[in-house]
OpenMM code with the backbone's topology and positions (N, CA, C; nanometers):
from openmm import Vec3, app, unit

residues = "UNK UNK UNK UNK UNK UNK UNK UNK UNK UNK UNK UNK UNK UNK UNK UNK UNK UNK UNK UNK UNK UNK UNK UNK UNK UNK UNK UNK UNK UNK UNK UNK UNK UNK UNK UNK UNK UNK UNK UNK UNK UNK UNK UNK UNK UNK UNK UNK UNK UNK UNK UNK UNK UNK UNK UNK UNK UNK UNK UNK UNK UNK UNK UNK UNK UNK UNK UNK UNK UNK UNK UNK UNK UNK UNK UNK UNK UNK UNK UNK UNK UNK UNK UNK UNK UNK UNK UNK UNK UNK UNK UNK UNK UNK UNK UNK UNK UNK UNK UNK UNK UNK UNK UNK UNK UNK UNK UNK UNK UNK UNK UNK UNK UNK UNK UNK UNK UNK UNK UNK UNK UNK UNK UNK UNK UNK UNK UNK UNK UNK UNK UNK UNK UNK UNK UNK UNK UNK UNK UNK UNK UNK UNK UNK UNK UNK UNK UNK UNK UNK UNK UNK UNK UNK UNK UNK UNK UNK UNK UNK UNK UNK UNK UNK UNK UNK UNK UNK UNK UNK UNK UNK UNK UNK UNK UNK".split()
positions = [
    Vec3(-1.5242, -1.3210, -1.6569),
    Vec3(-1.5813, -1.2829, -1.5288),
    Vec3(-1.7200, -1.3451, -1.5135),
    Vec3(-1.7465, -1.3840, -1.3595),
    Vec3(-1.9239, -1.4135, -1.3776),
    Vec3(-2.0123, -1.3595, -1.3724),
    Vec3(-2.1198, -1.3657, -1.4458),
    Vec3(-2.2241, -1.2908, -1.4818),
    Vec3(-2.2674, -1.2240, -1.3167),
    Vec3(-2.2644, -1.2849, -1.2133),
    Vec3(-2.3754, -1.2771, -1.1547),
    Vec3(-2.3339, -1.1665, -1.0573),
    Vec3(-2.1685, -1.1437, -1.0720),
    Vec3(-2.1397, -1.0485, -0.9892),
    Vec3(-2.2167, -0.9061, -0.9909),
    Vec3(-2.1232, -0.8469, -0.8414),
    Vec3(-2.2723, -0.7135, -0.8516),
    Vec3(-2.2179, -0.6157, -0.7530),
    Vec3(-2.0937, -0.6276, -0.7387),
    Vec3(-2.0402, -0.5056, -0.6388),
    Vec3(-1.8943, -0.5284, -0.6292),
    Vec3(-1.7976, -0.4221, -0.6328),
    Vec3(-1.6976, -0.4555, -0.6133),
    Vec3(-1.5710, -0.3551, -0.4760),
    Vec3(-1.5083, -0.3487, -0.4649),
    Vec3(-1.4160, -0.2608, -0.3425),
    Vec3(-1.3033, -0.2787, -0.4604),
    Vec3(-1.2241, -0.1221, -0.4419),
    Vec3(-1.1333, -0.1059, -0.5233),
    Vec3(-1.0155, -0.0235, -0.4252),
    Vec3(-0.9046, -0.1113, -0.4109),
    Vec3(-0.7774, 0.0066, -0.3611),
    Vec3(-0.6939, 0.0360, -0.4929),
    Vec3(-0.7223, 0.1757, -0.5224),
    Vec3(-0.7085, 0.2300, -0.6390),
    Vec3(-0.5128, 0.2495, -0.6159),
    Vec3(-0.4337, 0.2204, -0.6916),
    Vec3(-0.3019, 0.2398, -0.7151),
    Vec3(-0.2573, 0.2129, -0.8399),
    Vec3(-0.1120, 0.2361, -0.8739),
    Vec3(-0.0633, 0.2098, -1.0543),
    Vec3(-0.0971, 0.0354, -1.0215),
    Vec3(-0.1175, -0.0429, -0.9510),
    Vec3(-0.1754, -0.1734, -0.9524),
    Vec3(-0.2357, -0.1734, -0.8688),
    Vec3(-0.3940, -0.1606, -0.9209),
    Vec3(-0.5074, -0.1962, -0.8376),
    Vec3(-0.5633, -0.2840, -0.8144),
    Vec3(-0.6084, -0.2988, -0.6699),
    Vec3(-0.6678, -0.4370, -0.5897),
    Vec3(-0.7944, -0.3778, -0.6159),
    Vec3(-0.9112, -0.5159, -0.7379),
    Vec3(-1.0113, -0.5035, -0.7315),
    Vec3(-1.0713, -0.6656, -0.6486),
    Vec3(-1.1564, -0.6559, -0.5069),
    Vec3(-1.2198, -0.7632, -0.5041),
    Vec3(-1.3907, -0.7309, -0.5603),
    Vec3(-1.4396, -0.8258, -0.5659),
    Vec3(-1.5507, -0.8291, -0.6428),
    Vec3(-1.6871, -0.9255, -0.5455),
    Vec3(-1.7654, -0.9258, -0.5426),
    Vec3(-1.8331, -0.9690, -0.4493),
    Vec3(-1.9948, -0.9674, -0.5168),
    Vec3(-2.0349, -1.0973, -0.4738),
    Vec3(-2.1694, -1.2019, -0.5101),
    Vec3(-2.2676, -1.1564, -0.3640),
    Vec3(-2.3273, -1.0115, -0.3333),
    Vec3(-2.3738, -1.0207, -0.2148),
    Vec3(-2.2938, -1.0272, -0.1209),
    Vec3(-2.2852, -1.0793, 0.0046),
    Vec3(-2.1818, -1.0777, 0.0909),
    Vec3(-2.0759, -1.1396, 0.0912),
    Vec3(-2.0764, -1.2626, -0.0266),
    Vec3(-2.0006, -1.3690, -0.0484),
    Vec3(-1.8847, -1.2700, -0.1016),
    Vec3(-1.7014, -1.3176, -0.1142),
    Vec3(-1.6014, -1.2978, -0.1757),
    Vec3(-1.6493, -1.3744, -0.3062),
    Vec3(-1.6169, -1.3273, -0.4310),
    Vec3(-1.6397, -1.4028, -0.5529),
    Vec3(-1.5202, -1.4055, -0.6336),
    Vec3(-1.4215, -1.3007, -0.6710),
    Vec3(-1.2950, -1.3148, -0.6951),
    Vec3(-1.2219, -1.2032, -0.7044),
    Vec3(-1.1289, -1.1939, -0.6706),
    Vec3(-1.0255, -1.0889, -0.6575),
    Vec3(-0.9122, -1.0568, -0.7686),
    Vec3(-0.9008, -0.9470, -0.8391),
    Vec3(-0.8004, -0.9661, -0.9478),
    Vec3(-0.7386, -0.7888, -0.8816),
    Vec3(-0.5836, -0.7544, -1.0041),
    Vec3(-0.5778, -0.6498, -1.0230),
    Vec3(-0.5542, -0.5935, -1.1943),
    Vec3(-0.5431, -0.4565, -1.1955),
    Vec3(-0.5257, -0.4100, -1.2970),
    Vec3(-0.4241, -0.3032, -1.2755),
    Vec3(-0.3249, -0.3228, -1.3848),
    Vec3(-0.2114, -0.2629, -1.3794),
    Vec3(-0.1990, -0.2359, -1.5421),
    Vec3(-0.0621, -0.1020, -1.4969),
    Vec3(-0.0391, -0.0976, -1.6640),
    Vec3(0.1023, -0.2053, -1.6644),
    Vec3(0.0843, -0.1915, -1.8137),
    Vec3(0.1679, -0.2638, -1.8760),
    Vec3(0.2885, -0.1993, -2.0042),
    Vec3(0.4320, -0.1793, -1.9400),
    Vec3(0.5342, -0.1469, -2.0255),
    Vec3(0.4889, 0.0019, -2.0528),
    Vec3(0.5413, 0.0925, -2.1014),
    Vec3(0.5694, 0.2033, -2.1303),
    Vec3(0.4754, 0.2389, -2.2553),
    Vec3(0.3740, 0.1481, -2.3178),
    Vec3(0.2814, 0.2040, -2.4470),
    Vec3(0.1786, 0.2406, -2.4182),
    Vec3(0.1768, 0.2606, -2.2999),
    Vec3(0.0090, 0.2850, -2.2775),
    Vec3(-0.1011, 0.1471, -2.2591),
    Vec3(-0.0655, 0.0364, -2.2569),
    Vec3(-0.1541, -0.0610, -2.2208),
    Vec3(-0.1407, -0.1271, -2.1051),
    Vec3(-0.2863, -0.1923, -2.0597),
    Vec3(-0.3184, -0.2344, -1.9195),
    Vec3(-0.3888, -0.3593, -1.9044),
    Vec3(-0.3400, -0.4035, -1.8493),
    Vec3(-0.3679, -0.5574, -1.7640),
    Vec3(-0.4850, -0.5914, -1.7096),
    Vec3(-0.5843, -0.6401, -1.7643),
    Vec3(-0.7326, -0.6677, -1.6354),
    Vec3(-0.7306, -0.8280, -1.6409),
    Vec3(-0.6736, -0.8858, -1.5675),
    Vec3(-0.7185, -1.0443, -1.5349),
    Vec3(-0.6574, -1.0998, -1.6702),
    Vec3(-0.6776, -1.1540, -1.8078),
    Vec3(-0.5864, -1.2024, -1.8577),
    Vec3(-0.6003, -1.1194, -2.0173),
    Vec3(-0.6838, -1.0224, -2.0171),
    Vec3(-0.7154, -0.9165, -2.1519),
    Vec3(-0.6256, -0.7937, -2.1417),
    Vec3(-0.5526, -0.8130, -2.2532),
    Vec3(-0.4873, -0.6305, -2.2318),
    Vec3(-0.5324, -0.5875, -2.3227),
    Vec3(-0.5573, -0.4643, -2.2496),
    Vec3(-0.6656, -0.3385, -2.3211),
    Vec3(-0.5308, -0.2388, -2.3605),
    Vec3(-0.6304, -0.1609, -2.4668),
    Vec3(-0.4923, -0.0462, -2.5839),
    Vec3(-0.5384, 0.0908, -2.4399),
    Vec3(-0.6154, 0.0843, -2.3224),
    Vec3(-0.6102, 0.2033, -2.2572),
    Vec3(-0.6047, 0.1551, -2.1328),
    Vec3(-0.6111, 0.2854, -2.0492),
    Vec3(-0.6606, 0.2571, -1.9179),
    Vec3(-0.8055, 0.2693, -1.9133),
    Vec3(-0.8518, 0.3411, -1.9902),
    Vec3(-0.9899, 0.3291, -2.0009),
    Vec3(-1.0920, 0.2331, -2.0035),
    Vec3(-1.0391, 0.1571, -2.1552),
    Vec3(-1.0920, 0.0228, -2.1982),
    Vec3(-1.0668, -0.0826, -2.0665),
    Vec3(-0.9677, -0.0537, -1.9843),
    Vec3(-0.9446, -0.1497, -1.8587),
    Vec3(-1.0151, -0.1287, -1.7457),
    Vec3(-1.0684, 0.0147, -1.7387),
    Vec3(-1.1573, 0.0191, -1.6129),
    Vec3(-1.3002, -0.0128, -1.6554),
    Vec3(-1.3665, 0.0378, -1.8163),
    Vec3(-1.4808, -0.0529, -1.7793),
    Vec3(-1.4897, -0.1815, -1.8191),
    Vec3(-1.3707, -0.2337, -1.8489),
    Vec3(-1.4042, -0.3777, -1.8907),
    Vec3(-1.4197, -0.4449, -1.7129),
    Vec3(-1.3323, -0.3807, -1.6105),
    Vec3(-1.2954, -0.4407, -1.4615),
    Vec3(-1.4266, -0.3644, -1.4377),
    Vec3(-1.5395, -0.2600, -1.4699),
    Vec3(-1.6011, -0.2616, -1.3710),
    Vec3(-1.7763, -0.2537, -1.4011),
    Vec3(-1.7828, -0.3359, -1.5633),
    Vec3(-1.9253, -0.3474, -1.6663),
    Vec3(-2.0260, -0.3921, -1.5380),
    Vec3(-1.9962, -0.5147, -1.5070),
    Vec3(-2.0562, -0.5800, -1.3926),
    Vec3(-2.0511, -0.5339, -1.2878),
    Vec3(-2.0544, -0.4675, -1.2239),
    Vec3(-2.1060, -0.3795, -1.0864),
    Vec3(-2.1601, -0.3143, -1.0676),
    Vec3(-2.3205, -0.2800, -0.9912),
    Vec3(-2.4151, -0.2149, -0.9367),
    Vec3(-2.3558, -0.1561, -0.8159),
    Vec3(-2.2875, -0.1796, -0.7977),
    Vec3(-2.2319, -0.0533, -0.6643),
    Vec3(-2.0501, -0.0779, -0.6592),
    Vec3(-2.0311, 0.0410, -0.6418),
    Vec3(-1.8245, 0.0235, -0.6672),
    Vec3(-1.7870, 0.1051, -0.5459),
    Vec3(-1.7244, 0.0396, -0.4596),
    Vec3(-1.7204, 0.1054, -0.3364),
    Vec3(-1.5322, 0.0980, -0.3312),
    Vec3(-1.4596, 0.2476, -0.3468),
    Vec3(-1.3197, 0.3061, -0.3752),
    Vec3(-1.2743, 0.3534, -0.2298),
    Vec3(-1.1505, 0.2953, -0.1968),
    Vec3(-1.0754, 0.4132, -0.1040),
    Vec3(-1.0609, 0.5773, -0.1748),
    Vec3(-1.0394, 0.6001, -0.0349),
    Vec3(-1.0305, 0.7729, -0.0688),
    Vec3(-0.8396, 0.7480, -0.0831),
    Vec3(-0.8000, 0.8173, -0.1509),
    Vec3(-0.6552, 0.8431, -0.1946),
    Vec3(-0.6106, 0.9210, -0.0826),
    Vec3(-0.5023, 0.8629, -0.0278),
    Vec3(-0.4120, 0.8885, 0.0943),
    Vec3(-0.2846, 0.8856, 0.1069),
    Vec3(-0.2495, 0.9443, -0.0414),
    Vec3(-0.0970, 0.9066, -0.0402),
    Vec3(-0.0187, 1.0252, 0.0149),
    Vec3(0.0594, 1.0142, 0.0721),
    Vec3(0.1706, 1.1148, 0.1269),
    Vec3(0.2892, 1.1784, 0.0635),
    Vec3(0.2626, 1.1672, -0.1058),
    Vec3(0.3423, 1.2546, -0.1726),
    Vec3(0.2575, 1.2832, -0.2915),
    Vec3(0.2873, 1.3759, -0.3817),
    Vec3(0.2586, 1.4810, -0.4535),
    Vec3(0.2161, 1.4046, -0.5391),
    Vec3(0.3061, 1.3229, -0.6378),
    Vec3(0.3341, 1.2447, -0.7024),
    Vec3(0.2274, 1.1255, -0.6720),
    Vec3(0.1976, 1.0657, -0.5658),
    Vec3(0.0869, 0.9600, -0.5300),
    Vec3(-0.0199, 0.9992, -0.5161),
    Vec3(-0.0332, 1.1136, -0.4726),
    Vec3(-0.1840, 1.2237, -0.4357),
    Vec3(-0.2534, 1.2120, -0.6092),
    Vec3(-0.0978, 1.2450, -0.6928),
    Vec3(-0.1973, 1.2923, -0.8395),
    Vec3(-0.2782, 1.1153, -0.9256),
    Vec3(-0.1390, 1.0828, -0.8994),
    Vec3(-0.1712, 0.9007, -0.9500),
    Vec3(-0.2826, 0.8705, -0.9114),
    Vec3(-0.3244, 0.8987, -0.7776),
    Vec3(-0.4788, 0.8275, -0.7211),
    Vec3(-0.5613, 0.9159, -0.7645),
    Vec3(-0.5938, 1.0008, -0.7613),
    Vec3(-0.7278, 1.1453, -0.8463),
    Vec3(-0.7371, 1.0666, -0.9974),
    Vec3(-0.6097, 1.0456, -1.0423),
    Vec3(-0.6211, 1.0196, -1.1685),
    Vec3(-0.7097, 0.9094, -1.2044),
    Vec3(-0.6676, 0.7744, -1.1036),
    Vec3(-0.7241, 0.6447, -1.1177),
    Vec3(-0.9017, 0.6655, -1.0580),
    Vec3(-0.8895, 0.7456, -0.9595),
    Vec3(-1.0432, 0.7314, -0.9630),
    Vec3(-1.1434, 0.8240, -1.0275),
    Vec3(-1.0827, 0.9223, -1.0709),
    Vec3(-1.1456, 0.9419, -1.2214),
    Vec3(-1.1839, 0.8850, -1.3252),
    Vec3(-1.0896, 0.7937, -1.3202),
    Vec3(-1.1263, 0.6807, -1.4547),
    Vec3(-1.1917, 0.5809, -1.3679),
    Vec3(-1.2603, 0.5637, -1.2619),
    Vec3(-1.3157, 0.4936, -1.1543),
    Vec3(-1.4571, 0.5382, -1.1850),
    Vec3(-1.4766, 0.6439, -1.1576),
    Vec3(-1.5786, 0.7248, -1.1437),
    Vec3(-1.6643, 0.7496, -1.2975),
    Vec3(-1.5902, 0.7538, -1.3870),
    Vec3(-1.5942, 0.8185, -1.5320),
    Vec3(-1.6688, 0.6580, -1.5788),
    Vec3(-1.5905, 0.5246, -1.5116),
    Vec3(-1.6643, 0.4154, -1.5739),
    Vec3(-1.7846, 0.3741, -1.4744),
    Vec3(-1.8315, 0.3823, -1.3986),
    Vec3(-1.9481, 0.4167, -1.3224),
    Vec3(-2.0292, 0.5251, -1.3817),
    Vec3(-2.0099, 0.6055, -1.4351),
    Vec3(-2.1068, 0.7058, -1.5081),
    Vec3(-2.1357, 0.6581, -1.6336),
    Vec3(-2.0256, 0.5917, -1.7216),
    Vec3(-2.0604, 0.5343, -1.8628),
    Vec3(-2.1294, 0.4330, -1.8292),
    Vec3(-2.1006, 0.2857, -1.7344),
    Vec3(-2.2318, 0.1778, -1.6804),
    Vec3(-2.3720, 0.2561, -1.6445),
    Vec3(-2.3804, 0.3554, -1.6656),
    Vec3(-2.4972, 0.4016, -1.6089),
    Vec3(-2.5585, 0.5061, -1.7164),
    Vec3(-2.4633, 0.5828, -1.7381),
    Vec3(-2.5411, 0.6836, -1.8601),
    Vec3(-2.5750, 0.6416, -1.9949),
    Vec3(-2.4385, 0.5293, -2.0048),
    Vec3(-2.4337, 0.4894, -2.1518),
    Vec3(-2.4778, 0.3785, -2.1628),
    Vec3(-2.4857, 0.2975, -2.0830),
    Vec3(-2.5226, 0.1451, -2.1006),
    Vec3(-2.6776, 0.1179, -2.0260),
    Vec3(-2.7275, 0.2325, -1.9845),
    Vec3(-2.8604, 0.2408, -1.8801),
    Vec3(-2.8366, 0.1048, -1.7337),
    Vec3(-2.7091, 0.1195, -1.7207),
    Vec3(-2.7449, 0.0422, -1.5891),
    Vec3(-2.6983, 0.1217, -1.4399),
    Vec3(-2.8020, 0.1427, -1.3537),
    Vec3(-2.7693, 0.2347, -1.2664),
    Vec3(-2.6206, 0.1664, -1.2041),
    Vec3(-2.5883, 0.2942, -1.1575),
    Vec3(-2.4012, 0.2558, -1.0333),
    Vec3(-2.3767, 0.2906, -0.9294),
    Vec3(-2.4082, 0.2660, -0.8414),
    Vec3(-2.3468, 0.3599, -0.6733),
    Vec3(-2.2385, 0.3822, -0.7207),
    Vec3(-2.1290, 0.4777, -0.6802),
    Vec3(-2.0477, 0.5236, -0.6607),
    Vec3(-2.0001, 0.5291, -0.4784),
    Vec3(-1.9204, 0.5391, -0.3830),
    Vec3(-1.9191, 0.5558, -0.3011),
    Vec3(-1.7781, 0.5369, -0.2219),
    Vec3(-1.7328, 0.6104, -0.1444),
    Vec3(-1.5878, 0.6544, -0.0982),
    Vec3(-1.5870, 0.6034, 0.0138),
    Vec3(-1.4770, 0.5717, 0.0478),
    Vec3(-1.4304, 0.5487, 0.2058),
    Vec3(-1.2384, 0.5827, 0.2301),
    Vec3(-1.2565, 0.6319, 0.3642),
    Vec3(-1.1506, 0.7178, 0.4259),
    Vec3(-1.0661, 0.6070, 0.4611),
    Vec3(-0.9233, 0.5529, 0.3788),
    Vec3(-0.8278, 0.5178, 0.4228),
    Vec3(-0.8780, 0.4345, 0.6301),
    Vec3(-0.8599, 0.5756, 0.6875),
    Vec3(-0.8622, 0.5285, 0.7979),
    Vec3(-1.0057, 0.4780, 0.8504),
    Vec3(-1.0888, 0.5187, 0.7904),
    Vec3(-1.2068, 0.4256, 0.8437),
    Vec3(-1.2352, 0.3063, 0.8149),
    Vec3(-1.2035, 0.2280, 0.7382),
    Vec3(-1.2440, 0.1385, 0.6510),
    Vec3(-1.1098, 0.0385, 0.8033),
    Vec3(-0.9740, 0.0994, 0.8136),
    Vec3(-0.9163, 0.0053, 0.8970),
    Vec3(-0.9349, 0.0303, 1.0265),
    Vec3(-1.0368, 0.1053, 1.0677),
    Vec3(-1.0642, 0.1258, 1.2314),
    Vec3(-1.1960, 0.0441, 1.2379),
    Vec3(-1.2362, -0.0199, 1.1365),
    Vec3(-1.3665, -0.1126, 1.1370),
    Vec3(-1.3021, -0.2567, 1.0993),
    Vec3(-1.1750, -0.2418, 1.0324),
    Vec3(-1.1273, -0.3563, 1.0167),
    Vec3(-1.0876, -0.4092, 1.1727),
    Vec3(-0.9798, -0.3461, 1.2377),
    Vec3(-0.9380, -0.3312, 1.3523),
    Vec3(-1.0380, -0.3967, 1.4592),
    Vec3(-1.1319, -0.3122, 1.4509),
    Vec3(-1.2730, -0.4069, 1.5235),
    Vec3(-1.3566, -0.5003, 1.5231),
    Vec3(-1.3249, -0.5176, 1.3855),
    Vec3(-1.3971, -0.6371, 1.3375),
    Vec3(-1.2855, -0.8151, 1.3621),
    Vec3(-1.2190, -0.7549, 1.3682),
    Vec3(-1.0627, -0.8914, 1.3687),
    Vec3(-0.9898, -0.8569, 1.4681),
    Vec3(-0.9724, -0.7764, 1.5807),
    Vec3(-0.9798, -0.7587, 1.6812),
    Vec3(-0.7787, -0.7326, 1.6565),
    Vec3(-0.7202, -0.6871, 1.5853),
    Vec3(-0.6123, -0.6553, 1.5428),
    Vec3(-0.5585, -0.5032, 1.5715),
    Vec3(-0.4080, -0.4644, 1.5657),
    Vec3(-0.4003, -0.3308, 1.5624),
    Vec3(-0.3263, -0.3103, 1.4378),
    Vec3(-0.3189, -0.1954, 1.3682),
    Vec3(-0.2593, -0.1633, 1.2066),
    Vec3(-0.0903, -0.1060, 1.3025),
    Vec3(0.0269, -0.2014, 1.1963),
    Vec3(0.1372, -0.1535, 1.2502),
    Vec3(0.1590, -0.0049, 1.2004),
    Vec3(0.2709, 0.0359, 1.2408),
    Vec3(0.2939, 0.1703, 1.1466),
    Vec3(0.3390, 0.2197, 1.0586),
    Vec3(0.4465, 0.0566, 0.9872),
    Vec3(0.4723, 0.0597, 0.8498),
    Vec3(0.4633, 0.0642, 0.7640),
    Vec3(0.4180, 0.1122, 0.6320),
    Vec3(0.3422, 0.0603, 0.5280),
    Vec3(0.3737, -0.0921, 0.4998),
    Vec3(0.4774, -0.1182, 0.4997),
    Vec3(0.4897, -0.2666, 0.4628),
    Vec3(0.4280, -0.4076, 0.5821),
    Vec3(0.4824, -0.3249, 0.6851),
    Vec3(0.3878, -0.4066, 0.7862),
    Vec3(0.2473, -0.4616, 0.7839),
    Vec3(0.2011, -0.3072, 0.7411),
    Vec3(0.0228, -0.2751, 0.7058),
    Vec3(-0.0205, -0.3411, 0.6232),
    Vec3(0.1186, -0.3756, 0.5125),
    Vec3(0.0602, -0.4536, 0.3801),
    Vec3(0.0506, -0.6153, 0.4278),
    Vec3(0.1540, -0.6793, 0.4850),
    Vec3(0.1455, -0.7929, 0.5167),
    Vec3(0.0738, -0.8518, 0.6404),
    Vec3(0.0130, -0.7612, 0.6908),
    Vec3(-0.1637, -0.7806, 0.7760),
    Vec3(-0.2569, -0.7774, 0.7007),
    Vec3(-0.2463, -0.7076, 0.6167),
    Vec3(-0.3937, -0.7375, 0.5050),
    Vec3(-0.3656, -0.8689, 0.4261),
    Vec3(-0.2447, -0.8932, 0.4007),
    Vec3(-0.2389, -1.0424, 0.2930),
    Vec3(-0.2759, -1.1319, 0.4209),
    Vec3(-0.1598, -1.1305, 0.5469),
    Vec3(-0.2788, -1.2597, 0.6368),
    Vec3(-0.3974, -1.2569, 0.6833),
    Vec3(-0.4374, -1.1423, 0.7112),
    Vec3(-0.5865, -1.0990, 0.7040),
    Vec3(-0.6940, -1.2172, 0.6520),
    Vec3(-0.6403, -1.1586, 0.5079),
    Vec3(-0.7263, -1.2257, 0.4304),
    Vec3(-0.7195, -1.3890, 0.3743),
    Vec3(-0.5520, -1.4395, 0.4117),
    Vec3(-0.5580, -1.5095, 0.4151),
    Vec3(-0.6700, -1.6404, 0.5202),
    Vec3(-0.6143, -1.5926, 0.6446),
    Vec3(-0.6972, -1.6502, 0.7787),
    Vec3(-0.8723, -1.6009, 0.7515),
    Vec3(-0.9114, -1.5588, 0.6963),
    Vec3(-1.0926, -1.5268, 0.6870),
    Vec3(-1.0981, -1.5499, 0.6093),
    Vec3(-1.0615, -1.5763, 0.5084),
    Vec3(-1.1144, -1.5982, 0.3508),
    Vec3(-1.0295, -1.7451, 0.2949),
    Vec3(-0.9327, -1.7816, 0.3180),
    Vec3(-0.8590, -1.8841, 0.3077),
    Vec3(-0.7727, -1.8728, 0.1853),
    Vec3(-0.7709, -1.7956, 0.1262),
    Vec3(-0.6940, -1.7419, -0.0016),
    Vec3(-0.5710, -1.6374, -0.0466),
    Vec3(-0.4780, -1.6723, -0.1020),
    Vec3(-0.3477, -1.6283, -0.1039),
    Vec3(-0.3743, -1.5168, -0.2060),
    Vec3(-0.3280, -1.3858, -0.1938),
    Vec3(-0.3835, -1.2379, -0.2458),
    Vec3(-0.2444, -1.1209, -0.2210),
    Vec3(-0.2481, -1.1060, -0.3087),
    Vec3(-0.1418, -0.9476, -0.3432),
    Vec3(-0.1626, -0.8955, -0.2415),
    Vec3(-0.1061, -0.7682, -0.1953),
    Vec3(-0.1105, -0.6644, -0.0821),
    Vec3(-0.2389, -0.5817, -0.1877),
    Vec3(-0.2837, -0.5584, -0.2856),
    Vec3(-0.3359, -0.4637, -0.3041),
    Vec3(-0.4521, -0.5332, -0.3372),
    Vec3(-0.4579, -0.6700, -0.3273),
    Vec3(-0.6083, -0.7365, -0.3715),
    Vec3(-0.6148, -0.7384, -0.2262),
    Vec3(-0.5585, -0.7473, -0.1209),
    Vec3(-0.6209, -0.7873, 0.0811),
    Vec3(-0.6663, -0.6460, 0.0713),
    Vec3(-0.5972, -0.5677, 0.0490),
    Vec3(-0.7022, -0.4210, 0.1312),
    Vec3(-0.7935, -0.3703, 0.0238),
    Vec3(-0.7974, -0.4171, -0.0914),
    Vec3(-0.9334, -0.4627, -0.1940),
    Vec3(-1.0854, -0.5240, -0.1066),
    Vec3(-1.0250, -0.6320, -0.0587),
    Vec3(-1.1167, -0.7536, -0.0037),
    Vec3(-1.1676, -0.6540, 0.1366),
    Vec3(-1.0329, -0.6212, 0.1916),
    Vec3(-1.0738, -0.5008, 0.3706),
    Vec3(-1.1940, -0.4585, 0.3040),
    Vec3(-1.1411, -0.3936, 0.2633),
    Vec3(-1.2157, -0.2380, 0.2011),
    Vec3(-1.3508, -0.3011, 0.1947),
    Vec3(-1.3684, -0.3682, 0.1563),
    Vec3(-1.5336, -0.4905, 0.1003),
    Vec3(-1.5947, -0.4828, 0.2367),
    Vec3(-1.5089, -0.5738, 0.2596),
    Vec3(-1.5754, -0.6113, 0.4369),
    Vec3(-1.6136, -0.4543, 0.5481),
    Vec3(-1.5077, -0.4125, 0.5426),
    Vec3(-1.5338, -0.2423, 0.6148),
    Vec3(-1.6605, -0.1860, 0.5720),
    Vec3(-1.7104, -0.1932, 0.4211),
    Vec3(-1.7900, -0.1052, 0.3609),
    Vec3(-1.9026, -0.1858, 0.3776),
    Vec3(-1.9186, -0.2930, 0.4312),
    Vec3(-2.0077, -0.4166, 0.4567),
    Vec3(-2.0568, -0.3729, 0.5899),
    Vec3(-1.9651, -0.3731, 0.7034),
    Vec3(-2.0092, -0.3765, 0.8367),
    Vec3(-2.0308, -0.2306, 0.8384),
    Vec3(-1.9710, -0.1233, 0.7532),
    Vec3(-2.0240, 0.0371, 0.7809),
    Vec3(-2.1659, 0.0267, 0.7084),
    Vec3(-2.2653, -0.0423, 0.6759),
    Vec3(-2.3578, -0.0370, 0.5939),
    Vec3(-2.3233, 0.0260, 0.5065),
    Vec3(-2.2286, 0.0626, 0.3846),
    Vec3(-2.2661, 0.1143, 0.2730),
    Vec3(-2.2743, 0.0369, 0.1577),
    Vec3(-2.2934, -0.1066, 0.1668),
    Vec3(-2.3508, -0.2329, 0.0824),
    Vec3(-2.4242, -0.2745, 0.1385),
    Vec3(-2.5600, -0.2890, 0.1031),
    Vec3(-2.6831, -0.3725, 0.1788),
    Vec3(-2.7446, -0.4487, 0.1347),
    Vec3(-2.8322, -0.5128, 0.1226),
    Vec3(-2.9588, -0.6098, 0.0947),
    Vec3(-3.0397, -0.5163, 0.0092),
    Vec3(-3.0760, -0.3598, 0.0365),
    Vec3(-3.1418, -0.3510, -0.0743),
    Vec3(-3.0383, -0.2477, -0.1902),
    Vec3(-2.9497, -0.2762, -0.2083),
    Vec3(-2.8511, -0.2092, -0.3273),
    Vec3(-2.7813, -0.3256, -0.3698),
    Vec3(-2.7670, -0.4824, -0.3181),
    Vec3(-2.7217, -0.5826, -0.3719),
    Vec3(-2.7974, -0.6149, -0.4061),
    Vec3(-2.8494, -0.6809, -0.4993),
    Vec3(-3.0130, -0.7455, -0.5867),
    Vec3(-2.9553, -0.9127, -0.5794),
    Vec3(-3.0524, -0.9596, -0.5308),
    Vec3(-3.0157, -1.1419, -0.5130),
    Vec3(-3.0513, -1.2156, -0.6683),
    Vec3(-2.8901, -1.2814, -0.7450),
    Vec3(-2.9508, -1.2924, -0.8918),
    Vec3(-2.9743, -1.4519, -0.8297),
] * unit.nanometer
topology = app.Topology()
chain = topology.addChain("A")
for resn in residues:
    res = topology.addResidue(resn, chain)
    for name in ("N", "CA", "C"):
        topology.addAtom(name, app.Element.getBySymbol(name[0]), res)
């Protein structure tokens, strides 16, 4: 990963879209998933023996980590997402308690993040999930020029939303 990164947007799922971001710039987009039935997980090309070891290795480098709020519509998806941003949250407190480097933490509502998208790209969200997913991959294809998972585009949204809602700024991004 590069040093210089310093903020990232996370759509937290059993494969999460992390984009990562240099200031306002896109810098690179990966996900992290588990892997096979032993308990190990995928970050970019390191598999870690946890999910743990995988969230702070995906999130050492970031001064501010800006997460969807979990919006899933079953029981079963409600618990999966609490779970993941716990271990979201838990490695934002270890970058900060344990390693002395401060962390924003900071949430955004499913639907806000795409009613700023919406306005910002002048688009409407279909009502499919799958629909929804393949507007965020051209999304991001057409603004960013780059070919991206469904869960790395509303990674990248999520960036941009939390960009134009001011909750990433000039003075919580530090210019390296």
């Amino acid at each position: 990963m590069n040093e210089s990164l310093q903020w990232c947007s996370i759509d937290p799922a059993n494969t999460s879209g992390i984009a990562y971001w240099n200031g306002i710039k896109l810098a690179n987009t990966s996900v992290l998933r588990r892997m096979g039935t032993k308990g190990k997980y995928a970050f970019q090309s390191t598999v870690c023996g946890s999910r743990w070891e995988a969230w702070k290795l995906a999130l050492i480098l970031c001064d501010t980590v800006v997460t969807e709020e979990g919006m899933g519509g079953f029981k079963t998806a409600i618990k999966s997402q609490s779970g993941i941003r716990g271990y979201i949250e838990a490695s934002c407190d270890y970058r900060t308690h344990e390693r002395n480097l401060p962390t924003v933490f900071k949430v955004v509502n499913v639907s806000e993040w795409r009613r700023v998208i919406k306005e910002a790209y002048g688009v409407s969200w279909p009502a499919t999930t799958e629909r929804k997913k393949a507007l965020s991959v051209q999304l991001v294809k057409q603004h960013f020029g780059i070919s991206v998972t469904n869960d790395e585009a509303d990674a990248v949204l999520l960036g941009v939303a939390a960009m134009r809602m001011g909750l990433v700024n000039e003075t919580e991004v530090h210019n390296g």
